[in-house]
Structure formats: C-alpha cells, structure tokens
N, C-alpha and C positions, 0 to 999 in steps of 0.2 A: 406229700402232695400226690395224687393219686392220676396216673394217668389216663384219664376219663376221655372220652371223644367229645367235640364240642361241636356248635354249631350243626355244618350240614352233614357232622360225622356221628352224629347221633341215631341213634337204630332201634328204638324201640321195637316191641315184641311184630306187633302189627304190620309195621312198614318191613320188615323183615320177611313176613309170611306173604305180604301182596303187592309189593310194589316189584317192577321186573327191571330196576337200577337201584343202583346202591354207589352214592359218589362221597370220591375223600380227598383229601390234599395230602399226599405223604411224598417226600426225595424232591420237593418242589415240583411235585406237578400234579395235576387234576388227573384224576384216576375214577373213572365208572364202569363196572362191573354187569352185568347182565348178571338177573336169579333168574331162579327157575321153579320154585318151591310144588308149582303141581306136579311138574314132569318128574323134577329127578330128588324131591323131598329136601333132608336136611344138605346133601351135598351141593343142594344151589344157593343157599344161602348165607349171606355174609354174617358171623356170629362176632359176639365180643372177643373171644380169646385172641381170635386173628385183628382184632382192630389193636387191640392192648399190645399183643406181639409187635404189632408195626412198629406202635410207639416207641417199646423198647427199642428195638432194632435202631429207630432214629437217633433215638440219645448217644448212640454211637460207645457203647460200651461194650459190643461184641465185633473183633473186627471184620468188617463183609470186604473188604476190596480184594479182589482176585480168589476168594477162598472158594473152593469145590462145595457146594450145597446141594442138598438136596431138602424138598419137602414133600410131608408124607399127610395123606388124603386131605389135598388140596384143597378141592373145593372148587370155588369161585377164582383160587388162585391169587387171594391180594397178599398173602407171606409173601409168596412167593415172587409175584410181580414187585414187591417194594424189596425184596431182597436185592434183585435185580437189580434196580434201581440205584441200588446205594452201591452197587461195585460188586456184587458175586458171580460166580457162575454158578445159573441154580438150573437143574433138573427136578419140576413142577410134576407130581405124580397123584396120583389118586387109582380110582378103578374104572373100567373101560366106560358104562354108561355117563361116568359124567366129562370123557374127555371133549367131544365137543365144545360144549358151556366154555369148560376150561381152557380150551384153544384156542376161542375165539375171543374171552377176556384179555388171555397173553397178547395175543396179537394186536388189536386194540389199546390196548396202552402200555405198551414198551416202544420207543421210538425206532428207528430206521438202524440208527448209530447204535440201540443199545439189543436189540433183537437176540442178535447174535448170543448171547450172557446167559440166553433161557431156552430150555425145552418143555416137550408137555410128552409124560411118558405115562405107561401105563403100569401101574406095580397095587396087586392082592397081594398084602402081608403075607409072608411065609408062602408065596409061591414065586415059581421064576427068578429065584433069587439069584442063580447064576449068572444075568441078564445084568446084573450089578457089579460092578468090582468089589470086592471083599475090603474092607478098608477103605474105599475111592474115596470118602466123602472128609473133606474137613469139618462139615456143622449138619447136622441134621435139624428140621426144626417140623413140629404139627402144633396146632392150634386147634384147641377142641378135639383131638381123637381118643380119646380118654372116654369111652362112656358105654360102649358094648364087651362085657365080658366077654364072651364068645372071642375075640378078635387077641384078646390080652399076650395070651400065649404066642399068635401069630406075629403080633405087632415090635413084641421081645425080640423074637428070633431077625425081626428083617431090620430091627436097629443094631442087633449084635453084628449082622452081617457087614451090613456100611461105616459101620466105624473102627477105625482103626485103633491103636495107643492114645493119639492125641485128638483123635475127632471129638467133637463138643455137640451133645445133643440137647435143644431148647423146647420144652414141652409148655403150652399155654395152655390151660385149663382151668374148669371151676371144678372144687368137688363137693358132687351133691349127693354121692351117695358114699354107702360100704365099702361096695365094689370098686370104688374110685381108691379110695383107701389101700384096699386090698393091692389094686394093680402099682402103687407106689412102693408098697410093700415088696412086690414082686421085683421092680425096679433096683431098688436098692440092693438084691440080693446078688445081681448082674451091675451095677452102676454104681459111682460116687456120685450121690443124689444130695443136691444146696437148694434152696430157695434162693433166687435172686431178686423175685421182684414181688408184690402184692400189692392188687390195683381194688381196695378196702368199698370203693363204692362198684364196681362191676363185679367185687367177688372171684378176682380172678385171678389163679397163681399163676407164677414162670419158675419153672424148674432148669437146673443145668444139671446134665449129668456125663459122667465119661466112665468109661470101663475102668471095672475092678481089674488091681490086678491077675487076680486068681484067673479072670474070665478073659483074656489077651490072645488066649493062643487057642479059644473057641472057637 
C-alpha cells in the first residue's frame, strides 16, 4: 500500500508552484507551512519526498524520541517540523537565503511546550563543517536533495562528518536521472546503503544508510 498523501495533503504540480500555504495533519496536529516559489525557487516549496518522509517517520519504524537529528536543505522545514513533533531533537538546516521562510514555519507550528526540540541553523554542504560536532548526530534525514551534481561531492562529506558508527541516515528521493544513480553509487562506496521504503504511486524512494566500516575513522 503506498504511502500517498490524501485529501488536503495533496500537492499537485501547480498548487505547489502558486499557492503561498501548503497544510497537512501529521503527530496530530494541523501543520501550515508558508512557500515562496518566486522569492526563493525550489527551496520554498513543499515537494513529495518530504510528505512521503513524514509518513514514514509516522509509522514509527525509525525511532525519533529524544534522538539528536538533524535535517539537511530543509526547505520549508516539514521533516523537520514533524521530526519534532514525534519526540526528536532536530537541528532544521538549509542555506542562509531560505532561513527566514524557514524560521518562521518552525515557529508557527511547534508548540510552546515543544519549541525547545528544534532549531533553524544555517549549513552549505562541505562548508563550516566545524560548526557541527563530528558524530553529534543520531539520524540525519533530507528529502529531495538528491538532484544537483555540483553539490554531490559536498553533500558526502557534511553526512560523513555528522554521523558517527551508529548515526542512521534517511534519504527521500525520486530518481529521475543518471546522475541520481550515480550519486547512490557514490553513496554506497562511503555507506551501507538498504532501500526501506517505495511510495510506487509518487515514485519515491527512502534510503537508509550508515557508514562503512572502512570509512569510521574519516
């Protein structure tokens, strides 16, 4: 059965590109996002990989209660917000232009009581990496950042840097091209890379992957 968004969680192509809310029910609560698609392009937009991610995450087969997260180019921030949600403490990242968008979704719907659980930071792949603990993170998770070559190489090095032995990294993606291929390819050669999930009507994988051991003490 395919984990498809229903109802008001439905996204087609259109309302995606021009509607400037995007609302979902996930962790029991109403959840609306501000976009942005003129201002700040694909980073304001709520895509499928992040609605499918959610879903996983709900079914509760990865555990989030009190685990160190982190997520990487954000976005709109709904991983991130329903990570939250469900018991993590996640540090919400992207790159500087879209932290506003982003900051202001966070705060907007995480409660009083649950605030605290999230930040909104700012991390370029493979820059500032120092700025990170080395290992700090339990789960790393992006959704949709799979799809600029250019970045591949960078994106490697700043998941190598935040995961420790047993950090568990969750990749939600479609793949539409070579290069997507390719960068799995890449993956594997640094990662124990599993398919966990495939959502057959949005076309959209979830990947889990954790360090090789060769690659532990890089």
């Amino acid at each position: 059965m395919a984990l498809v968004p229903y109802g008001e969680n439905a996204l087609p192509v259109f309302y995606k590109l021009h509607h400037s809310t995007a609302k979902f029910h996930f962790a029991k609560r109403d959840i609306s996002l501000a976009q942005d698609w003129n201002k700040l392009g694909v980073a304001a937009v709520v895509w499928d990989a992040a609605v499918v991610m959610c879903m996983f995450l709900e079914l509760g087969q990865v555990e989030l209660n009190g685990k160190v997260t982190i997520e990487l180019g954000a976005g709109t921030g709904l991983v991130g917000i329903v990570a939250a949600l469900l018991g993590a403490s996640v540090t919400i990242t992207d790159r500087e232009p879209a932290l506003d968008l982003l900051s202001a979704n966070v705060k907007a719907n995480l409660p009083p009581d649950s605030r605290g659980s999230a930040v909104v930071s700012e991390l370029t792949w493979g820059q500032g990496l120092d700025h990170y603990p080395a290992g700090g993170f339990d789960l790393v998770l992006g959704a949709d950042i799979v799809y600029l070559e250019d970045t591949f190489v960078p994106l490697l090095q700043t998941m190598q840097h935040l995961c420790s032995d047993s950090s568990v990294v969750l990749l939600a993606c479609k793949i539409r091209y070579e290069r997507d291929t390719d960068f799995l390819s890449m993956l594997k050669q640094r990662f124990a890379v599993e398919e966990v999930y495939y959502d057959q009507q949005l076309d959209i994988h979830i990947y889990e992957a954790q360090k090789l051991p060769s690659q532990r003490d890089l």
